[in-house]
C-alpha positions in Angstrom: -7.2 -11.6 22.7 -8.5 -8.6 21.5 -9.8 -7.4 18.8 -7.4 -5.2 16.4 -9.2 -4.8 13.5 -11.9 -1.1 13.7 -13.6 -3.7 11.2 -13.6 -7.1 9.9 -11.2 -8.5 7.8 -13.3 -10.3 4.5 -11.0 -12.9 3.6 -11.6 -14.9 0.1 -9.8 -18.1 -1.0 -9.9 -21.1 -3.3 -7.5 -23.6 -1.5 -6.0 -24.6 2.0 -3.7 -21.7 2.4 -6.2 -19.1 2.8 -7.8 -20.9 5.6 -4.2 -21.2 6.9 -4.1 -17.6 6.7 -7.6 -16.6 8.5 -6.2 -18.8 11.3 -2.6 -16.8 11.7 -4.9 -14.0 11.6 -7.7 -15.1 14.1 -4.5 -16.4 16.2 -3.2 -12.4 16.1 -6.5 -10.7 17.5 -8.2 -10.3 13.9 -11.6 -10.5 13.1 -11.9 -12.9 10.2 -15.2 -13.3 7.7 -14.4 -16.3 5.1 -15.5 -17.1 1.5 -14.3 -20.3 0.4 -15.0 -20.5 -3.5 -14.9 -24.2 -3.7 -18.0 -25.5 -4.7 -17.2 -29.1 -3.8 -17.9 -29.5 0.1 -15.6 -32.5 0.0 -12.9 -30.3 -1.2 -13.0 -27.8 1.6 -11.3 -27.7 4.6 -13.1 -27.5 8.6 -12.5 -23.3 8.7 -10.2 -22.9 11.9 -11.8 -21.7 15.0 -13.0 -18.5 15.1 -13.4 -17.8 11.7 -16.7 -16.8 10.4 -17.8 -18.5 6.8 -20.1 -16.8 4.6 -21.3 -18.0 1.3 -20.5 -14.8 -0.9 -18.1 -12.2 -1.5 -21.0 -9.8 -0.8 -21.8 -11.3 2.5 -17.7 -11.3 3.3 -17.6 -7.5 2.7 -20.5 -6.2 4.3 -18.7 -4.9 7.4 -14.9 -5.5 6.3 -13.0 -2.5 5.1 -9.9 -4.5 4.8 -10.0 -7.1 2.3 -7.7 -10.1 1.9 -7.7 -12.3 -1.4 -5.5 -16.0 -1.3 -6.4 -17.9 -4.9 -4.7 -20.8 -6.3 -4.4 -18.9 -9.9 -4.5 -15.5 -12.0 -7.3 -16.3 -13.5 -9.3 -16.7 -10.1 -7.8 -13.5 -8.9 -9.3 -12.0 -11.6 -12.8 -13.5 -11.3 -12.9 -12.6 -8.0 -12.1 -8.9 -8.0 -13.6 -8.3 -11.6 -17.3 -10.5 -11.8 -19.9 -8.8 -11.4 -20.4 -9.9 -7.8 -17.1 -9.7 -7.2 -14.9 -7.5 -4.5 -15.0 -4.4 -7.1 -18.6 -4.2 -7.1 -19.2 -4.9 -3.3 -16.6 -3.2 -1.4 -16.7 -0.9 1.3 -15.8 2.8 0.7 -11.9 3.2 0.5 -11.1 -0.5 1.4 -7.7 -1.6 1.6 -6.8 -5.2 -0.5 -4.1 -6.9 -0.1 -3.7 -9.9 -2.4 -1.5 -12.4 -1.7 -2.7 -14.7 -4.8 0.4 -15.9 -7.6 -0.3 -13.0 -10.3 2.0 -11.2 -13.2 3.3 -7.8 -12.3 1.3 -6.6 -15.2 -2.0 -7.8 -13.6 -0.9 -6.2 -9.6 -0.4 -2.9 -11.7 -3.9 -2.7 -13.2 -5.5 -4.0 -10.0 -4.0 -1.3 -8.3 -4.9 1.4 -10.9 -9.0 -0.3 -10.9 -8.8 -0.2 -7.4 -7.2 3.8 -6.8 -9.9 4.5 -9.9 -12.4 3.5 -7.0 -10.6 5.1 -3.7 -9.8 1.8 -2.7 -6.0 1.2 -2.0 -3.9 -2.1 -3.5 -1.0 -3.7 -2.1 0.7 -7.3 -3.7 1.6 -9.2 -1.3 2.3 -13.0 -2.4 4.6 -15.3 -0.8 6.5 -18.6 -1.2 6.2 -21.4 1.5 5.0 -24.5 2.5 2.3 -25.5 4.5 4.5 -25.8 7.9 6.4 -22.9 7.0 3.2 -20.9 6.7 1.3 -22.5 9.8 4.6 -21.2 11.6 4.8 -17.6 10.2 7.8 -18.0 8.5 6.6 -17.9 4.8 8.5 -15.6 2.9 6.3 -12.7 1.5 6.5 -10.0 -0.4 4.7 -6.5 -0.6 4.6 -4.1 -3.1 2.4 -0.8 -3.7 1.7 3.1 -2.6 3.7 4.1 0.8 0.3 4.5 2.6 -1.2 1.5 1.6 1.9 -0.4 2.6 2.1 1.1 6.0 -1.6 0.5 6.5 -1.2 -3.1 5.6 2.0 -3.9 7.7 0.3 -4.8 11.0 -1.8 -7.4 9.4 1.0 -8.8 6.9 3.0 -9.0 10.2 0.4 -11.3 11.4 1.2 -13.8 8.6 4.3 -14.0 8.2 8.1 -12.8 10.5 9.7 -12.6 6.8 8.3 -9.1 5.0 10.3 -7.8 1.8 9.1 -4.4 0.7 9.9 -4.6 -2.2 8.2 -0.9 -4.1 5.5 0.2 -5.9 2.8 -2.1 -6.9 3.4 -4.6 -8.8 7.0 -5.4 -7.4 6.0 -8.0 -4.8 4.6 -10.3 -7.8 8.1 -9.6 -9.7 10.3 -10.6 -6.6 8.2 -13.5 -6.2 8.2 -14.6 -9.8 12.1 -14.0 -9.8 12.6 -15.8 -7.1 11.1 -18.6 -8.8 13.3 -18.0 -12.4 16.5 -18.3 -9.5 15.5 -21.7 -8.3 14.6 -23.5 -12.3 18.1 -22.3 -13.2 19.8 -23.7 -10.0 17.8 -26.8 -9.9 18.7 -27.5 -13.4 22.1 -26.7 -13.0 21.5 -29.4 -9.8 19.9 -32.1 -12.0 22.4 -31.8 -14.3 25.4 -31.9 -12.3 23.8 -34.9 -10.7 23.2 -37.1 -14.4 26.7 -36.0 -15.6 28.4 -37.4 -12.3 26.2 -40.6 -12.7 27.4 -40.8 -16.2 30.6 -41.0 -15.5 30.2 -43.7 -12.5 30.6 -40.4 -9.6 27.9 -41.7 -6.7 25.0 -39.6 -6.6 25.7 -38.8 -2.6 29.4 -38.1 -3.9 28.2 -34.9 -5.8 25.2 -34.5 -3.6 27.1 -33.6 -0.5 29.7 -31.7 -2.1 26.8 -29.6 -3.5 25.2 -28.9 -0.6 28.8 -28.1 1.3 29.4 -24.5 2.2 31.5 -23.8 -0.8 28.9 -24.5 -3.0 27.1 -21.8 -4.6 23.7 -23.7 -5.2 24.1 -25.2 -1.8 20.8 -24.1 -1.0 18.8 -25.9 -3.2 21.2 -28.6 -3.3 20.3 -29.1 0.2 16.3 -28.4 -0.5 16.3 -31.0 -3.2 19.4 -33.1 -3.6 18.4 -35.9 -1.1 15.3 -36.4 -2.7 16.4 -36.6 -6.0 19.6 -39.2 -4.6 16.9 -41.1 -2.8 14.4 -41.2 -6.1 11.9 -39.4 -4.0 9.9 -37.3 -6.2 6.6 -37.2 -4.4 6.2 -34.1 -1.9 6.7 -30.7 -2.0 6.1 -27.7 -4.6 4.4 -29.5 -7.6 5.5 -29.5 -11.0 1.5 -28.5 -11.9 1.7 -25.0 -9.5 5.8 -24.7 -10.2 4.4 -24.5 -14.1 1.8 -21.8 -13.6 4.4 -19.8 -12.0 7.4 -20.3 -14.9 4.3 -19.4 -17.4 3.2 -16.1 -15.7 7.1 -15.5 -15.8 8.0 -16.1 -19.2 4.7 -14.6 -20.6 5.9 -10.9 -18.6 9.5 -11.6 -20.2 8.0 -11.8 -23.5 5.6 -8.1 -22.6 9.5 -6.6 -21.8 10.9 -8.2 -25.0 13.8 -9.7 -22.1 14.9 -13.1 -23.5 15.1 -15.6 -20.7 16.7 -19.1 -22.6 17.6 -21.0 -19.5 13.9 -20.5 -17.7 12.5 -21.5 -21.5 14.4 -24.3 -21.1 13.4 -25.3 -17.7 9.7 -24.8 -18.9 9.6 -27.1 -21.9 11.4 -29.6 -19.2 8.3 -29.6 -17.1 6.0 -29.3 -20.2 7.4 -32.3 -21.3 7.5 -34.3 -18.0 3.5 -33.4 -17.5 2.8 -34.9 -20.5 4.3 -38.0 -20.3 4.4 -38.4 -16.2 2.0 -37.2 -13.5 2.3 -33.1 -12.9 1.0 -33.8 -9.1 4.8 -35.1 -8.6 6.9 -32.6 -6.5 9.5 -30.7 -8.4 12.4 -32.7 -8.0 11.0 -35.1 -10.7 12.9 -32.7 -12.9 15.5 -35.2 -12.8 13.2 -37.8 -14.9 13.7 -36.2 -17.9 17.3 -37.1 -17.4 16.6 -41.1 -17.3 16.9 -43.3 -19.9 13.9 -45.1 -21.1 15.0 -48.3 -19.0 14.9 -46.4 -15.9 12.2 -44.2 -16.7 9.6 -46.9 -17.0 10.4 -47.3 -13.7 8.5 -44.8 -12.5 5.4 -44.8 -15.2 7.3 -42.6 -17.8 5.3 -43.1 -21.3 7.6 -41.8 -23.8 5.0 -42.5 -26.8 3.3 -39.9 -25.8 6.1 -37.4 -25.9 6.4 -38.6 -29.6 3.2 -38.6 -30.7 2.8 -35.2 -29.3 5.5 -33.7 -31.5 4.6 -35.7 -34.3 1.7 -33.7 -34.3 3.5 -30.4 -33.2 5.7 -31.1 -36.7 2.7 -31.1 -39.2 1.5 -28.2 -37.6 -1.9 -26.4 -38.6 -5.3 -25.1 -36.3 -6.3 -28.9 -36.4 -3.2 -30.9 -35.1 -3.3 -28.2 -32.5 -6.5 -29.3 -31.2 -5.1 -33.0 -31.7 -2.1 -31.8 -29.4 -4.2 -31.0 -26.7 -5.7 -34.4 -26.2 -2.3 -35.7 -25.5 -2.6 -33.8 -22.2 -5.3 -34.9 -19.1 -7.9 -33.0 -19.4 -8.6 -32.0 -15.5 -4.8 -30.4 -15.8 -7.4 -27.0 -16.6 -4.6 -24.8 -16.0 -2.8 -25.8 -19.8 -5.9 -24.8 -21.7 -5.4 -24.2 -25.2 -4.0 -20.7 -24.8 -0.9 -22.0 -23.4 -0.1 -24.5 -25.8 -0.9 -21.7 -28.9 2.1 -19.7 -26.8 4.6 -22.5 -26.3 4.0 -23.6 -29.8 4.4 -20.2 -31.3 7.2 -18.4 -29.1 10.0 -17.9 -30.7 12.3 -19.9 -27.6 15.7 -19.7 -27.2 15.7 -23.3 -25.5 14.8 -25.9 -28.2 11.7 -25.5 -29.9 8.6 -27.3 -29.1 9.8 -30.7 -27.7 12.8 -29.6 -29.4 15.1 -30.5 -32.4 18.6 -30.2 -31.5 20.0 -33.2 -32.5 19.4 -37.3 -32.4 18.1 -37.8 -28.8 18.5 -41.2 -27.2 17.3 -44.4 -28.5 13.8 -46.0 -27.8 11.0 -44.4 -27.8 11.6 -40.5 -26.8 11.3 -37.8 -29.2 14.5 -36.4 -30.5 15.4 -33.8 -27.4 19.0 -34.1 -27.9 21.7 -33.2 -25.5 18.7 -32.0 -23.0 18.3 -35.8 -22.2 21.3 -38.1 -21.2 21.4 -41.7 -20.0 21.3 -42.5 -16.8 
């Protein structure tokens, strides 16, 4: 196939996906140069054929004038472009990057404006999918940033993926992607919920399942994305609670810059926030329906309630010091709830219930008092 690229493409990644993407690329004609950042060599993937792997961002950008960033988190996205032997401070006269790592709109705005500051132009381009979806080109990505940059990034975005939103100016493509992700918590609570009340009142779970996922329903989407599993008590697989929490965080944190109250995503968050403490955040999304068991049922599945409790024992006293005494309560490899995010969530002024919340007696046993967010199942 040939070659399309004048130069190479340097493409720079933390996790599977980017190596996914060097292969779509490779696949349509590209010239790809690889920096996998993970120091761990049991952690990395075989590259795909025909990629080149460097051990540097320097070494990636030598010859590449396009350059292609896919990190797991903001934080890395920041390192990468920012450190001193990051992309910034190696690129190639007026380069073209095109990030496709899960950032805040705030942070795709000031990349673009350091990168314009440097002739170098910026376009957003994250995307939601899985694995099969992306292998497949049928990820669903977004792109935001200056008309020229956009149009000079098209033919390689086209390589990755058949489904491109434009959405604006940079910054947008972050936005759409992080309301996309506001749309599904409210649905899949609104899902979850509809599923405990029907149990409740002795409705089978495929009863309400499969009328949810009919075509008259207007959540019949994610009914039909997550319903089975959660009939089935399948909450292994898919989007984990762990990256779905990063995302609901950069979310709420760019409500909170526009002053825009968002309650029901608050709620969804101190959900998960709770379920991570008390379960395993590597579980797939869907487990959102735990919090909804009762303590019988929920022990079922490894559900240890005393650590909700102890954890807002703690969060009650309040002070610098039962902070720190907070944080032990979560597993310390789960890096990505540093203290940072717990000073936020403890602080925020929610419109959910506060901290692991106070809105009433919640069930008996050994649960904190969550109240009407937690019903027998």
């Amino acid at each position: 196939m040939a070659n399309k690229a004048v130069s190479p493409i340097a493409l720079i990644t933390d996790y599977d996906d980017g190596l996914s993407i060097a292969a779509l690329l490779v696949n349509a004609g590209y010239q790809v140069i690889c920096h996998d950042r993970r120091k761990s060599k049991s952690k990395k993937a075989k590259p795909p054929t025909g990629v080149t792997t460097v051990t540097s961002i320097k070494d990636a950008l030598k010859s590449a004038a396009t350059v292609v960033t896919v990190v797991k988190s903001q934080q890395s996205d920041e390192d990468v472009y920012m450190m001193g032997g990051g992309v910034l401070a190696h690129a190639k006269a007026a380069s073209l990057f095109v990030d496709m790592s899960p950032i805040s709109p705030r942070m795709a705005r000031e990349m673009h404006a350091l990168a314009a500051v440097h002739d170098h132009r910026y376009v957003d381009a994250p995307y939601l999918g899985n694995v099969r979806e992306l292998q497949a080109n049928q990820a669903l990505l977004f792109a935001g940033g200056e008309p020229g940059a956009l149009k000079q990034a098209m033919p390689l975005l086209g390589a990755i993926s058949q489904n491109i939103l434009e959405t604006g100016l940079p910054g947008t493509g972050a936005a759409t992607r992080l309301a996309w992700q506001i749309a599904l918590a409210g649905s899949l609570l609104g899902l979850v919920e509809a599923i405990s009340f029907a149990a409740l009142n002795s409705v089978d779970k495929s009863t309400i399942v499969e009328l949810l996922k009919g075509q008259n329903s207007l959540i019949a989407g994610v009914a039909g994305a997550y319903g089975p599993a959660i009939e089935a008590e399948d909450f292994n697989g898919g989007l984990s609670v762990a990256a779905y929490l990063d995302d609901l965080n950069l979310a709420l944190e760019s409500a909170d810059e526009g002053s825009l109250p968002l309650p029901g995503l608050e709620t969804v968050q101190q959900l998960y926030d709770l379920l991570q403490l008390i379960s395993d955040d590597r579980r797939g999304i869907q487990s959102l329906a735990l919090a909804y068991y009762d303590d019988r049922n929920s022990e079922r599945f490894g559900l240890n309630w005393q650590l909700a409790q102890k954890a807002m024992d703690v969060y009650e006293r309040g002070g610098e010091d039962d902070e720190d005494e907070y944080d032990m309560y979560y597993d310390e490899d789960q890096s990505h709830h540093d203290h940072a995010h717990h000073q936020d969530r403890s602080t925020r002024e929610g419109y959910g219930f506060d901290g692991f919340g106070e809105m009433g007696g919640g069930p008996e046993g050994n649960r904190p008092s969550t109240g009407n967010f937690f019903s027998d199942n």
